[in-house]
C-alpha positions as CSV (number, residue, x, y, z in Angstrom):
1,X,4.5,21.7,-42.8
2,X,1.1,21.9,-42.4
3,X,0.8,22.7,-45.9
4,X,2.2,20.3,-47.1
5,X,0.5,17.8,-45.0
6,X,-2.8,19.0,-46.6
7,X,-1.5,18.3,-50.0
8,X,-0.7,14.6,-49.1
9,X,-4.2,14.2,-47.8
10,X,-5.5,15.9,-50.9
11,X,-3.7,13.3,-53.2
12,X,-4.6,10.1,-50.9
13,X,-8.1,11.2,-51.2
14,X,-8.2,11.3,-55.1
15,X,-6.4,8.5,-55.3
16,X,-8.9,6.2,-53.3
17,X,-11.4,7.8,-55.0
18,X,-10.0,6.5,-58.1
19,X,-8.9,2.9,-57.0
20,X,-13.4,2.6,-56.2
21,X,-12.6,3.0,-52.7
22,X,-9.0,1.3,-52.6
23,X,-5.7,2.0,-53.0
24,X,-4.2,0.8,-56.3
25,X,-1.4,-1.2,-54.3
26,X,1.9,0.6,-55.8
27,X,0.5,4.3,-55.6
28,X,-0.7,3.6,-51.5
29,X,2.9,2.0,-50.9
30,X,4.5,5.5,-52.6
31,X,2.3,7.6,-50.6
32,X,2.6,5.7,-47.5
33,X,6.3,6.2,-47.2
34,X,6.0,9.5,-48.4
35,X,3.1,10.6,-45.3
36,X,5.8,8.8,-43.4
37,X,9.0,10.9,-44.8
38,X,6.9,13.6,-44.1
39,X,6.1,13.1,-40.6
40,X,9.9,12.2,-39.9
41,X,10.6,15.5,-41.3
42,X,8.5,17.3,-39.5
43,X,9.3,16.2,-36.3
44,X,12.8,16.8,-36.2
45,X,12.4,20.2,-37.3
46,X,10.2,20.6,-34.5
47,X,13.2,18.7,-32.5
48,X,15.5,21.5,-33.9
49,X,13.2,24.0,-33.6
50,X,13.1,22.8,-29.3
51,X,17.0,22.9,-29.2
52,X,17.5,26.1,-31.1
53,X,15.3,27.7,-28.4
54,X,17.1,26.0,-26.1
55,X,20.6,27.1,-26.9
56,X,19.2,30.3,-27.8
57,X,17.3,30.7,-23.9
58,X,20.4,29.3,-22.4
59,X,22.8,32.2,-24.4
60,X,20.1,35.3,-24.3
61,X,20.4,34.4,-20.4
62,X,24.5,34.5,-20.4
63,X,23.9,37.7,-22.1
64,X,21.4,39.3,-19.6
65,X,23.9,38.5,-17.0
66,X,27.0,39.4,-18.1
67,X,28.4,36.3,-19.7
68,X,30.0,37.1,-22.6
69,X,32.4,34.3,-23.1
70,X,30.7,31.6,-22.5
71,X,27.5,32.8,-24.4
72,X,29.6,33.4,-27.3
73,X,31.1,30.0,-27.0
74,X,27.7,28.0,-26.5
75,X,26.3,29.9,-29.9
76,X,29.5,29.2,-31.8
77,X,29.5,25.3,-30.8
78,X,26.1,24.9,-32.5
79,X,27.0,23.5,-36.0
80,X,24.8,25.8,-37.7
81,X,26.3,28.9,-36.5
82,X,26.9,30.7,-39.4
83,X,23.4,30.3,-41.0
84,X,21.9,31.1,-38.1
85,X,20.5,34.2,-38.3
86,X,19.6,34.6,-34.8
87,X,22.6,32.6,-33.1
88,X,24.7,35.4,-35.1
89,X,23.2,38.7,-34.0
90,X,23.2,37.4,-30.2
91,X,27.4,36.7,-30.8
92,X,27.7,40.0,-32.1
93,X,25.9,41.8,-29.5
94,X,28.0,40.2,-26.6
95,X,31.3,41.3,-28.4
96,X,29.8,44.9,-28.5
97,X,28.9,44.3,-25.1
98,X,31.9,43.1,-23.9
99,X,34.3,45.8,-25.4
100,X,32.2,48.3,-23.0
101,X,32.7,46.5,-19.7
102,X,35.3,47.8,-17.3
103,X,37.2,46.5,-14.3
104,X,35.6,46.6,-11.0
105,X,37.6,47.4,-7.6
106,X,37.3,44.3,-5.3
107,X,38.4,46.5,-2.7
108,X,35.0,48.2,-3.1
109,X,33.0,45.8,-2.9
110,X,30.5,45.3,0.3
111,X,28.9,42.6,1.5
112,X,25.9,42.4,2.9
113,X,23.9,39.9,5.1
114,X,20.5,39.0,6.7
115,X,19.2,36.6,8.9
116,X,15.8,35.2,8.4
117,X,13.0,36.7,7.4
118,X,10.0,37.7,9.1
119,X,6.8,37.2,7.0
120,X,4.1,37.4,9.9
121,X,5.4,40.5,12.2
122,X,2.0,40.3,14.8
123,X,3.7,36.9,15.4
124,X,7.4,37.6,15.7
125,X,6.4,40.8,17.7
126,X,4.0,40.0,19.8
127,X,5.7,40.8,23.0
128,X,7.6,37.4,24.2
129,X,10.9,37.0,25.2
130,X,12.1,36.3,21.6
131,X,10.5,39.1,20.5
132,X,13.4,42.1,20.9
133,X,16.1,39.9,19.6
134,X,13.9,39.2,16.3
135,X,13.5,43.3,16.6
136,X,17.2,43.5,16.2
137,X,18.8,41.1,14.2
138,X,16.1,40.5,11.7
139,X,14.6,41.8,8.5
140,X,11.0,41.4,7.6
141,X,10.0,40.1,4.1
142,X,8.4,44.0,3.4
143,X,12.6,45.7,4.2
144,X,13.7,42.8,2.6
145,X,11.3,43.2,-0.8
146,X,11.9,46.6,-1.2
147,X,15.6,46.8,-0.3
148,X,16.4,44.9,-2.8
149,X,14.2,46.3,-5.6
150,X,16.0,49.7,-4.1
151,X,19.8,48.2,-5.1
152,X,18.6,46.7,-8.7
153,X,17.2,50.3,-9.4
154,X,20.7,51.4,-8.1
155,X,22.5,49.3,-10.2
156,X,23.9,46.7,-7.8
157,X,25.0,43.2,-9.1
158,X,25.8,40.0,-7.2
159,X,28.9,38.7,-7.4
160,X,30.7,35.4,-5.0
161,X,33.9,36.4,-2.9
162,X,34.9,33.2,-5.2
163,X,35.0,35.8,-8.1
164,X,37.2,38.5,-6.3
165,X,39.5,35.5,-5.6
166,X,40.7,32.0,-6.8
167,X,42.5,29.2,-5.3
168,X,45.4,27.9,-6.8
169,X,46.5,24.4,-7.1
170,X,49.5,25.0,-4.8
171,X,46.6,26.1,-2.3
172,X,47.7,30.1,-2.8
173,X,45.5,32.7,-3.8
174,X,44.8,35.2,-6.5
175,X,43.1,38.2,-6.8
176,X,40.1,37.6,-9.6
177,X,38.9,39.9,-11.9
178,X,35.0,41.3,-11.9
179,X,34.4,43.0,-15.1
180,X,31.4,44.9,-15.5
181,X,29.3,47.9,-17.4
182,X,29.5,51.1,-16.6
183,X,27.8,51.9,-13.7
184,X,27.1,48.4,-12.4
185,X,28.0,47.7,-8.6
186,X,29.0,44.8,-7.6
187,X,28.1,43.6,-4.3
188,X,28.0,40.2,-2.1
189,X,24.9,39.0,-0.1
190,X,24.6,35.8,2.4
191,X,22.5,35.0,4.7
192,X,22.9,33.2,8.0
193,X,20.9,30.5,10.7
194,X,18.7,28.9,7.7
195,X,18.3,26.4,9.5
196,X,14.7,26.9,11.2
197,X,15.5,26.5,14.7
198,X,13.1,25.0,16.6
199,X,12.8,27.9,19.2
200,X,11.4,29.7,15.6
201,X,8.5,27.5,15.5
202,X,4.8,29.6,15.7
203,X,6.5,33.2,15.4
204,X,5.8,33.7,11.3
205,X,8.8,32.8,10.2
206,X,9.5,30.3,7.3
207,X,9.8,26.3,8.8
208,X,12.0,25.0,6.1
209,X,13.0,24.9,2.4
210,X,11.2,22.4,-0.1
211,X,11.2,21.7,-3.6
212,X,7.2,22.6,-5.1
213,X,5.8,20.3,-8.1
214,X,7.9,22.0,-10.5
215,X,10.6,21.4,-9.2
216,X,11.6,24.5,-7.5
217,X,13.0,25.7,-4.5
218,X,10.1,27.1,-1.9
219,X,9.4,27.8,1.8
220,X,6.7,25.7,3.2
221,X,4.9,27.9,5.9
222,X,2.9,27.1,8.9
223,X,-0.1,29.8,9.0
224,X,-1.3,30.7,12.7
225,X,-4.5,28.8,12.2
226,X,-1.8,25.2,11.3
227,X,-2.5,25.0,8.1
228,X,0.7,24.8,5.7
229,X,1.6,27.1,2.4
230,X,4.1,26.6,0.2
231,X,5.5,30.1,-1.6
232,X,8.2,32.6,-1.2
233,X,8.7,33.7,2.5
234,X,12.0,33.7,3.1
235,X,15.3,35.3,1.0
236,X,15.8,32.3,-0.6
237,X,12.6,32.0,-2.8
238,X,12.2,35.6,-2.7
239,X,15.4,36.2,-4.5
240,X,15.0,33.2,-7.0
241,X,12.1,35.0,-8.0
242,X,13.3,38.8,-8.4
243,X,16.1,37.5,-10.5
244,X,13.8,35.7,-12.6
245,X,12.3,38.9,-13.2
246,X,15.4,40.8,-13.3
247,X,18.1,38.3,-14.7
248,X,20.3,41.3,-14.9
249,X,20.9,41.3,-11.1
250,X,23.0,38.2,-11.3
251,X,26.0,38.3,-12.8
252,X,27.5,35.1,-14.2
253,X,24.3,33.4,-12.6
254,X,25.3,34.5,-8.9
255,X,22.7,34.4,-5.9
256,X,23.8,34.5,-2.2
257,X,26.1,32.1,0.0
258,X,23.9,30.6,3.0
259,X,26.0,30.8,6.2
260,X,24.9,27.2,8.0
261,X,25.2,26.1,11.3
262,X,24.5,22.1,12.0
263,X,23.6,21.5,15.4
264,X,19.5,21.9,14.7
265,X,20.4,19.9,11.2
266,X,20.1,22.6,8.2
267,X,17.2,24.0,5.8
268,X,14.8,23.3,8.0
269,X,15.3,19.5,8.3
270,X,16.9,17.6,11.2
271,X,19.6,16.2,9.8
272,X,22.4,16.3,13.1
273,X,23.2,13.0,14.3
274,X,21.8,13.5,17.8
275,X,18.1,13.1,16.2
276,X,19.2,9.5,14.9
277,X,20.9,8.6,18.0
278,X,18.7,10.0,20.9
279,X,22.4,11.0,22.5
280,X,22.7,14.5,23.8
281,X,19.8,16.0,23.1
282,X,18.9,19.4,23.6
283,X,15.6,20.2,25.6
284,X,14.4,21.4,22.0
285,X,15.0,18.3,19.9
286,X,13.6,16.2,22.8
287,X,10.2,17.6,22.4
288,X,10.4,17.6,18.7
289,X,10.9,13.5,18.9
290,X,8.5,13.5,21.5
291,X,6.1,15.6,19.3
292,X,6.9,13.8,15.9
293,X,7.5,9.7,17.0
294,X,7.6,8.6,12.7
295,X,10.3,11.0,12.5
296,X,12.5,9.4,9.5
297,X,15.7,10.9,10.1
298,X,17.2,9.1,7.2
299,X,14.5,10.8,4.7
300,X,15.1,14.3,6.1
301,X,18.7,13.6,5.0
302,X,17.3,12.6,2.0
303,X,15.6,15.6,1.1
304,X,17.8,17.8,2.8
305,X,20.7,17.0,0.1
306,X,17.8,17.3,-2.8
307,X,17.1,20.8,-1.9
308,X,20.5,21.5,-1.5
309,X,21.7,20.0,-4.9
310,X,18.8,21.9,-6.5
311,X,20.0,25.7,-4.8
312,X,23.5,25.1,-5.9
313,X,22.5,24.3,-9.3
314,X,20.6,27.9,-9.6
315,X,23.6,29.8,-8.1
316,X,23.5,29.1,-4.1
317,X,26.8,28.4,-2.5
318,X,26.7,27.0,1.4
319,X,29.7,28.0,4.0
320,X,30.4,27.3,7.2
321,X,28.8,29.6,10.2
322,X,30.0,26.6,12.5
323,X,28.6,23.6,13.6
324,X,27.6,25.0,16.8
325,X,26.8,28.6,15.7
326,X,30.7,29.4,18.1
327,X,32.1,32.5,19.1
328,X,35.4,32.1,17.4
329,X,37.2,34.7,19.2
330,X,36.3,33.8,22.4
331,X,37.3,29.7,21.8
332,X,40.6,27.8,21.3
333,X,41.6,26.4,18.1
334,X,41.0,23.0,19.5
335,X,37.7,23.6,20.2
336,X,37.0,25.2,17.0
337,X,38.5,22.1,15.2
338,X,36.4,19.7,17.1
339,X,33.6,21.4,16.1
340,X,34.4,21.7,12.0
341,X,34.7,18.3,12.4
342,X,31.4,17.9,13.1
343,X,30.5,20.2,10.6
344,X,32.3,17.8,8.2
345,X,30.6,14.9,9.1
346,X,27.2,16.0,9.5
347,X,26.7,19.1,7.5
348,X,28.9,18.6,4.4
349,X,27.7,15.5,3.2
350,X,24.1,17.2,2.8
351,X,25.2,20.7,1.9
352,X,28.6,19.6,-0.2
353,X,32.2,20.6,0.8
354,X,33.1,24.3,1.5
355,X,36.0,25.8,1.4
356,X,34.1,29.6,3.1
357,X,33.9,30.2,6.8
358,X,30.8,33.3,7.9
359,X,31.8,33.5,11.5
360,X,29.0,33.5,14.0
361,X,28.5,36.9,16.3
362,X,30.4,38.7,13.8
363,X,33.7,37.2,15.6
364,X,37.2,36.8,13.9
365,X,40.0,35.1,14.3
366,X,42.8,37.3,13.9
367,X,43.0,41.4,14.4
368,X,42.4,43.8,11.4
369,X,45.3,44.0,10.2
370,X,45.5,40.1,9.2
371,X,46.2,37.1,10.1
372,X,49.6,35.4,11.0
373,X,51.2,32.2,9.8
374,X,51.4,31.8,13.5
375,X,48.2,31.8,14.3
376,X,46.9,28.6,15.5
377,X,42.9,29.1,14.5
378,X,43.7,30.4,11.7
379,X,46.5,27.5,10.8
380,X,43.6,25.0,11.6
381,X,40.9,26.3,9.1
382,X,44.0,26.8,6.6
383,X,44.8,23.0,7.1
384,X,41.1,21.8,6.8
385,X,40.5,23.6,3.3
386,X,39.3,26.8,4.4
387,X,40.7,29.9,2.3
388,X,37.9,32.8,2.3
389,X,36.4,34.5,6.0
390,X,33.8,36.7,7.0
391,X,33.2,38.8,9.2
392,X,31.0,41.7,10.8
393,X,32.2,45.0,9.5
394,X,30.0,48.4,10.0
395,X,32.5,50.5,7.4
396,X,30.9,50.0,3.7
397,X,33.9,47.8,2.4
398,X,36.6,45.7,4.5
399,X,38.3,43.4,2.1
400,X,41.6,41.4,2.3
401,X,43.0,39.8,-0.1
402,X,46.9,38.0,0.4
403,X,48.0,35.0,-1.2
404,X,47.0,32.7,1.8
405,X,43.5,34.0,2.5
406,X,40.6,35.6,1.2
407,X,38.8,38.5,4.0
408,X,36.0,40.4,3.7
409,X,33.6,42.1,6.4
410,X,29.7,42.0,6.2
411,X,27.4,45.0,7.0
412,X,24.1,44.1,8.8
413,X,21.1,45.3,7.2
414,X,18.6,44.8,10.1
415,X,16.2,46.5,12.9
416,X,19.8,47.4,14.6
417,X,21.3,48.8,12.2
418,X,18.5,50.6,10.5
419,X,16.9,52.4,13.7
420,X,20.3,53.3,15.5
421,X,22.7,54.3,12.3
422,X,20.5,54.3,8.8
423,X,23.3,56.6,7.5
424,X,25.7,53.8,7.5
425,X,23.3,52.3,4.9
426,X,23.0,55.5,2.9
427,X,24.6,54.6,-0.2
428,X,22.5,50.9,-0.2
429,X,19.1,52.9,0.1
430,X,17.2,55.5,2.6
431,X,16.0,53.5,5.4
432,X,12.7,55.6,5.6
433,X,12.0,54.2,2.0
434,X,11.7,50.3,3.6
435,X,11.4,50.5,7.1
436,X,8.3,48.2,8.7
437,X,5.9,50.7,10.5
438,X,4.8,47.3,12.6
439,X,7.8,47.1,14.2
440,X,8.2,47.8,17.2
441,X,10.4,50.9,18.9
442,X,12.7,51.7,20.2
443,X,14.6,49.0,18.8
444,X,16.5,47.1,21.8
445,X,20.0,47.9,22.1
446,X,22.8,45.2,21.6
């Protein structure tokens, strides 16, 4: 094109030089709508250039992670498929790959969790009250970093208990169907607490989740001089970005399920209904009001639901860890309705509708061999749209699958776990590869 264009000003040149200076009138009137047919033409080339790369980035990525179908089907809709060279080869080379995938067991698939991370360890460890119960139930940013690049090497995909099993309009369920390639292992991850409680504040852990001027999802951090960063320091980020890298780590676009609580508000803003109505308040969020009097509890919403709209658009799903972080086992199934219903009305509307309960302490609702029609708790969550639990599981896979529920247990992959049984994490990777010299030990015991 810019060829041609050359051309054009070659003749406009000659021909002013001819006209003395001017355009004859009819030759400047031809050449003037033909710069301008030009210029039309080149631009939507350049347009179709934009959206073959487009379609092209959107199927390569469907490819990377697994997608077949629906790569296949967004190439084919284009309506110059079959003179397109390059939309061609990329079809062809997901039907190869897809005759080569096999069928995964979903009773072998594991689920593990974290809580969050710790970026600055001087500050979580520095001898305090807090600091044995950080010790055991949390994983620095280091563990975290290198476990995960551990389980890529390994060959370890994500997957949602939503693709081990579907809902049915009658409200039933159905085993699903993970199909994979050889040697691919399929695994679940969540993460709970991310909401940035206040007692959290100054030991070097992430203070909430923001959206940085391109639009994606960050940690803003307070460093111990004040000062504020805005980067990857907790899971979220730090996982957005290692599948960036390694798109192959996600299959069908999976990324983690964020197990959220409500009664500190969620994601790091204070979103509960006690910070708008000053009733109820917890010695914690008194001293945050006090300490922050242009709080705008309607603009924490606010940006609350925009991070949240932007995580579930790259792959995050939210459930349920209850409202008030409850010990499900230990409470009636009044009490545990009365408190979904505040998870409904003050944690839903931000985060969306879920239909996945993570139960806090690890807790259950029914013994391990299942739960009963008769079971009051479990009738509740059943009535109120729940269909898929978690719980805390040390064996490598617990998984239940009937055609009321969905059941799976989650393996801790923190200080606990890694100083008093690293050969229960064996087959995930060797806990001398990613343990934190700067923490300290002995761990405390539960």
């Amino acid at each position: 094109m810019k060829k041609r264009a050359m051309i054009l000003t070659a003749v406009l040149t000659a021909a002013v030089l001819a006209g003395g200076g001017h355009f004859p009138t009819d030759i400047g009137n031809r050449l003037t709508q033909t710069v301008s047919a030009a210029k039309k033409d080149s631009d939507k080339k350049d347009d179709t250039s934009e959206s073959e790369g487009s379609v092209l980035d959107q199927a390569t990525l469907m490819y990377q992670q697994y997608n077949y179908d629906e790569a296949i089907k967004l190439l084919k809709q284009q309506d110059d498929f079959d003179t397109n060279k390059d939309y061609m080869d990329l079809a062809a080379k997901c039907q190869i790959a897809k005759s080569t995938l096999v069928e995964y067991p979903l009773e072998q698939i594991t689920h593990v969790f974290f809580h969050t991370l710790i970026d600055d360890t001087g500050r979580a460890f520095d001898g305090d009250s807090k600091s044995g119960n950080y010790n055991q139930v949390m994983t620095t940013v280091s563990e975290f970093n290198k476990i995960i690049q551990i389980m890529y090497d390994k060959g370890y995909v994500l997957v949602s208990p939503h693709d081990m099993a579907t809902v049915n309009d009658d409200g039933t369920m159905s085993r699903g169907k993970i199909m994979v390639p050889e040697g691919k292992i399929p695994f679940v991850l969540s993460q709970d607490d991310v909401s940035y409680y206040h007692y959290m504040d100054g030991d070097g852990c992430a203070s909430k989740l923001v959206l940085d001027e391109n639009g994606e999802v960050k940690n803003e951090y307070i460093e111990a001089d004040g000062s504020v960063s805005v980067g990857d320091y907790d899971l979220v980020p730090l996982l957005d970005t290692f599948i960036r890298e390694h798109p192959d780590f996600s299959w069908h676009g999976r990324k983690g399920i964020l197990a959220m609580t409500g009664y500190n508000g969620v994601l790091g803003y204070r979103t509960d209904i006690a910070y708008k109505t000053g009733e109820n308040l917890q010695d914690d969020q008194k001293k945050f009001l006090e300490d922050n009097p242009d709080f705008d509890y309607d603009q924490d919403v606010a940006d609350a639901t925009e991070v949240a709209d932007a995580m579930k658009a790259e792959g995050w799903e939210f459930a349920s860890h209850t409202w008030g972080h409850m010990n499900a086992t230990e409470r009636s199934a009044e009490d545990l309705k009365t408190d979904d219903q505040k998870w409904k009305s003050y944690v839903a509307p931000i985060l969306g509708d879920t239909d996945m309960v993570i139960f806090a302490f690890g807790a259950d609702i029914g013994d391990w061999s299942g739960y009963s029609s008769d079971n009051p708790k479990f009738q509740y969550y059943k009535s109120a749209g729940y269909d898929y639990f978690c719980n805390v599981d040390s064996s490598q896979y617990f998984v239940q699958i009937t055609d009321q529920y969905f059941r799976q247990g989650r393996r801790n992959l923190d200080g606990y776990r890694m100083y008093y049984n690293p050969e229960m994490l064996s087959d995930l990777f060797d806990v001398a590869d990613v343990w934190d010299s700067s923490r300290p030990t002995p761990v405390p015991p539960m």
